[in-house]
Chimera marker file (.cmm) of the C-alpha trace (Angstrom):
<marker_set name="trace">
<marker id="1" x="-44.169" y="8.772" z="44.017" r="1" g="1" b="0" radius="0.5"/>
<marker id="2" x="-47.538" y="7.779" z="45.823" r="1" g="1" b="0" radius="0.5"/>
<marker id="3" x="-47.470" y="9.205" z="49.259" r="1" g="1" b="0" radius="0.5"/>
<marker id="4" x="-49.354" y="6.168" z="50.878" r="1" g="1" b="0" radius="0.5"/>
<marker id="5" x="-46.589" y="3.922" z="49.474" r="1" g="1" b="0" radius="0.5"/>
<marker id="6" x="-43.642" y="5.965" z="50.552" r="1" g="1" b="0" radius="0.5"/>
<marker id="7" x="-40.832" y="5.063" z="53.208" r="1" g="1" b="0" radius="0.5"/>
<marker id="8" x="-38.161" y="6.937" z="54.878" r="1" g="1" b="0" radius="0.5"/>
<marker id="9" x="-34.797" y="5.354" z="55.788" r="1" g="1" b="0" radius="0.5"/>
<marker id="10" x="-32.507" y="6.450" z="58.952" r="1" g="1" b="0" radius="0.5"/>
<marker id="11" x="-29.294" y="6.139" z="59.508" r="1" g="1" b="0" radius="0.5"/>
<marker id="12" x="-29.071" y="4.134" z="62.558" r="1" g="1" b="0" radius="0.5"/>
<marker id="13" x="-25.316" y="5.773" z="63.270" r="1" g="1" b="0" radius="0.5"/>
<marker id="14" x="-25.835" y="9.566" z="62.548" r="1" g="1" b="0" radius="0.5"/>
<marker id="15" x="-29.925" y="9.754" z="62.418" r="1" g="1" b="0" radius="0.5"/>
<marker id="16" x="-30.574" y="11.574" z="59.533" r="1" g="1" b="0" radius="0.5"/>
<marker id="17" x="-33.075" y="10.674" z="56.633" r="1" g="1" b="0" radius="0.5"/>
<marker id="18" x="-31.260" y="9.970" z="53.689" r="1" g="1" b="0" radius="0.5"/>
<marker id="19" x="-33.168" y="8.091" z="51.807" r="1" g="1" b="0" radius="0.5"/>
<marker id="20" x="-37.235" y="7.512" z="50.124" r="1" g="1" b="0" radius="0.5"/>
<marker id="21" x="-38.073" y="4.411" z="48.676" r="1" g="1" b="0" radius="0.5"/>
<marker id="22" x="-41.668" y="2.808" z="47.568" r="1" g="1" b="0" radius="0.5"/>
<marker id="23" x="-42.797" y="-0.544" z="48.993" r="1" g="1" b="0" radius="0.5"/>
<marker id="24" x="-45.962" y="-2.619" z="48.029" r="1" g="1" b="0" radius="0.5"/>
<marker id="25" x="-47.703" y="-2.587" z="51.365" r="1" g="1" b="0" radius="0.5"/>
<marker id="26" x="-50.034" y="-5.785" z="50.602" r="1" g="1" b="0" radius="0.5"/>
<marker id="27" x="-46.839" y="-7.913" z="50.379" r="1" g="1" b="0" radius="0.5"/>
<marker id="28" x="-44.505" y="-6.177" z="52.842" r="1" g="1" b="0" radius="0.5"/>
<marker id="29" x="-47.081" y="-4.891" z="55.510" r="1" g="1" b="0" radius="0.5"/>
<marker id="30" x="-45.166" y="-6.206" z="58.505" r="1" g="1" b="0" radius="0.5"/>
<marker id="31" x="-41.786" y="-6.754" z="57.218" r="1" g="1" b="0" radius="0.5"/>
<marker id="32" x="-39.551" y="-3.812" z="57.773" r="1" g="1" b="0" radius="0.5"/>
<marker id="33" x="-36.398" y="-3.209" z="55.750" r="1" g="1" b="0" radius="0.5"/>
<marker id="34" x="-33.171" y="-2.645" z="56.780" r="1" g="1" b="0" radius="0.5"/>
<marker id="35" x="-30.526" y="-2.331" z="54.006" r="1" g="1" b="0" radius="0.5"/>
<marker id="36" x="-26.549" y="-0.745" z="54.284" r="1" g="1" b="0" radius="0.5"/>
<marker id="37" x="-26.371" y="2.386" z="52.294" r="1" g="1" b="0" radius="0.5"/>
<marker id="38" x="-23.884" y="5.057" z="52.064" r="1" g="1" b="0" radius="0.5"/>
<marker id="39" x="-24.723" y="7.716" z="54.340" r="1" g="1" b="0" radius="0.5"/>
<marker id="40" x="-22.822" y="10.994" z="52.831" r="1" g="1" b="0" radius="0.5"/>
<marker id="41" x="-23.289" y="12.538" z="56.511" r="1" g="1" b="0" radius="0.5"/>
<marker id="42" x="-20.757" y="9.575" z="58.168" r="1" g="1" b="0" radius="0.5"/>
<marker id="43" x="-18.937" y="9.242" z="55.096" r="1" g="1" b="0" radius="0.5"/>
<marker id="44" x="-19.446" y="5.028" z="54.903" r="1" g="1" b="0" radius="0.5"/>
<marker id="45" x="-21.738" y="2.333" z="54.254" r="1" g="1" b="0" radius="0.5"/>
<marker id="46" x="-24.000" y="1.840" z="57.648" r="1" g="1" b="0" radius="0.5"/>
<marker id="47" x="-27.560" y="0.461" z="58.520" r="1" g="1" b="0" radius="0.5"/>
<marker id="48" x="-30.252" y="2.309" z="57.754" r="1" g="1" b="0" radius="0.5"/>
<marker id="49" x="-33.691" y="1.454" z="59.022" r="1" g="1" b="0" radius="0.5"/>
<marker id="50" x="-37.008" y="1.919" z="57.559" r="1" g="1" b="0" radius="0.5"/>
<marker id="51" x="-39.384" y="4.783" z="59.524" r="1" g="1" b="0" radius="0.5"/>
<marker id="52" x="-42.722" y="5.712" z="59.114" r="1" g="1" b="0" radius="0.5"/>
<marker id="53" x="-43.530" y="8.903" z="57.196" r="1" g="1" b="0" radius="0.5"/>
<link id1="1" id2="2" r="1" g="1" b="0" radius="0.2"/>
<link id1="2" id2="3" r="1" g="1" b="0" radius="0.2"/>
<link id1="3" id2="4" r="1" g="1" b="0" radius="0.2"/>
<link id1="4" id2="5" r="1" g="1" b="0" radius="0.2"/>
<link id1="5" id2="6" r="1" g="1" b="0" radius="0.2"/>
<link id1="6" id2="7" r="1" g="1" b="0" radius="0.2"/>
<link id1="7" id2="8" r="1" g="1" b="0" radius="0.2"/>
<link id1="8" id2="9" r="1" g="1" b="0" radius="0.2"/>
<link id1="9" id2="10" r="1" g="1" b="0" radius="0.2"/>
<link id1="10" id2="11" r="1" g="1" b="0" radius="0.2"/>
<link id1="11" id2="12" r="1" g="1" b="0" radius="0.2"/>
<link id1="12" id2="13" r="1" g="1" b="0" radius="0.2"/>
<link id1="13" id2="14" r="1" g="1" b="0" radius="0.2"/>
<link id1="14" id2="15" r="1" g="1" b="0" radius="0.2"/>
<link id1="15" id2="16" r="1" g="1" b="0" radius="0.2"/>
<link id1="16" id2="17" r="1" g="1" b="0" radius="0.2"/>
<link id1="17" id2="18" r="1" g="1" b="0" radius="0.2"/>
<link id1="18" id2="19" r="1" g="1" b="0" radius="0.2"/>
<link id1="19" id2="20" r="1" g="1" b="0" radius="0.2"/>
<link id1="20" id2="21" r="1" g="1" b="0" radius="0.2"/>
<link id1="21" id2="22" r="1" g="1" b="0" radius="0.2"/>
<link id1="22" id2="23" r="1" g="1" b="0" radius="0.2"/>
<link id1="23" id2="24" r="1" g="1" b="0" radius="0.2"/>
<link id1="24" id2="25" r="1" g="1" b="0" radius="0.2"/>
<link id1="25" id2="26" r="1" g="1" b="0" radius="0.2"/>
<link id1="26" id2="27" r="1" g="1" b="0" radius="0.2"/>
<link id1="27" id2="28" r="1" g="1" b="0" radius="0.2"/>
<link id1="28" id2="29" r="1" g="1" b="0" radius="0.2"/>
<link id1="29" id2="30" r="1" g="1" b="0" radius="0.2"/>
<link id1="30" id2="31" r="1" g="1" b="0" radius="0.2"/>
<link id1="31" id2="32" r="1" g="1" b="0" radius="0.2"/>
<link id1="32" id2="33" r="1" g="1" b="0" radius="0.2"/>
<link id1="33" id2="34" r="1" g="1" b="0" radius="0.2"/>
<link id1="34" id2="35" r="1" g="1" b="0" radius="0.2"/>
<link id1="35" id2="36" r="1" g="1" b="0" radius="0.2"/>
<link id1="36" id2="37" r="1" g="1" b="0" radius="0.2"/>
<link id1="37" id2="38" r="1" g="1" b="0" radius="0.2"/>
<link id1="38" id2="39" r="1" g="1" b="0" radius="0.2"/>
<link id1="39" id2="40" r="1" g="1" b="0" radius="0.2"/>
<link id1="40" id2="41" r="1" g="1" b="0" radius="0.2"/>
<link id1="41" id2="42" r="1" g="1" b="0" radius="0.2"/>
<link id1="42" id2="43" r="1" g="1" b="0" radius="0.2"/>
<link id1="43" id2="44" r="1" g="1" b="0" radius="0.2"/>
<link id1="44" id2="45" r="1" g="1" b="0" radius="0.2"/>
<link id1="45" id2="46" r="1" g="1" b="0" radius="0.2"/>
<link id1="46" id2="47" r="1" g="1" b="0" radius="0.2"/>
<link id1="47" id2="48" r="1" g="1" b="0" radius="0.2"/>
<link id1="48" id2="49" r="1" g="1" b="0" radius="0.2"/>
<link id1="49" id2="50" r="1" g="1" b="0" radius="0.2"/>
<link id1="50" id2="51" r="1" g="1" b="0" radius="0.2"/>
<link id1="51" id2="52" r="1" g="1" b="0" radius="0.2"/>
<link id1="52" id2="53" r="1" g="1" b="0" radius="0.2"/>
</marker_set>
C-alpha cells in the first residue's frame, strides 16, 4: 500500500491500532471515518476511529 494514502484505525474502547486501510485523499480530505469493527483485544464489535499515521 502507498504510504501517503494510508490510515490507521483505533479502538476508541481499548486504544490499540487494529486496523490499515487506504483512502483517496482528493475525495475524503476532511471527512474522517469511523466504522464498528471487531476489535480481537475487547473481544466485540466497537468504534474505531481513523488516526493519522
Amino acid at each position: 500500500m502507498s504510504q501517503d494514502n494510508l490510515i490507521k484505525f483505533q479502538c476508541t474502547v481499548c486504544k490499540k491500532f487494529n486496523y490499515y486501510s487506504r483512502k483517496n485523499k482528493k475525495k475524503l480530505s476532511e471527512h474522517k471515518i469511523n466504522p464498528n469493527k471487531h476489535c480481537k483485544w475487547c473481544k466485540k464489535h466497537t468504534p474505531h476511529k481513523e488516526v493519522k499515521k
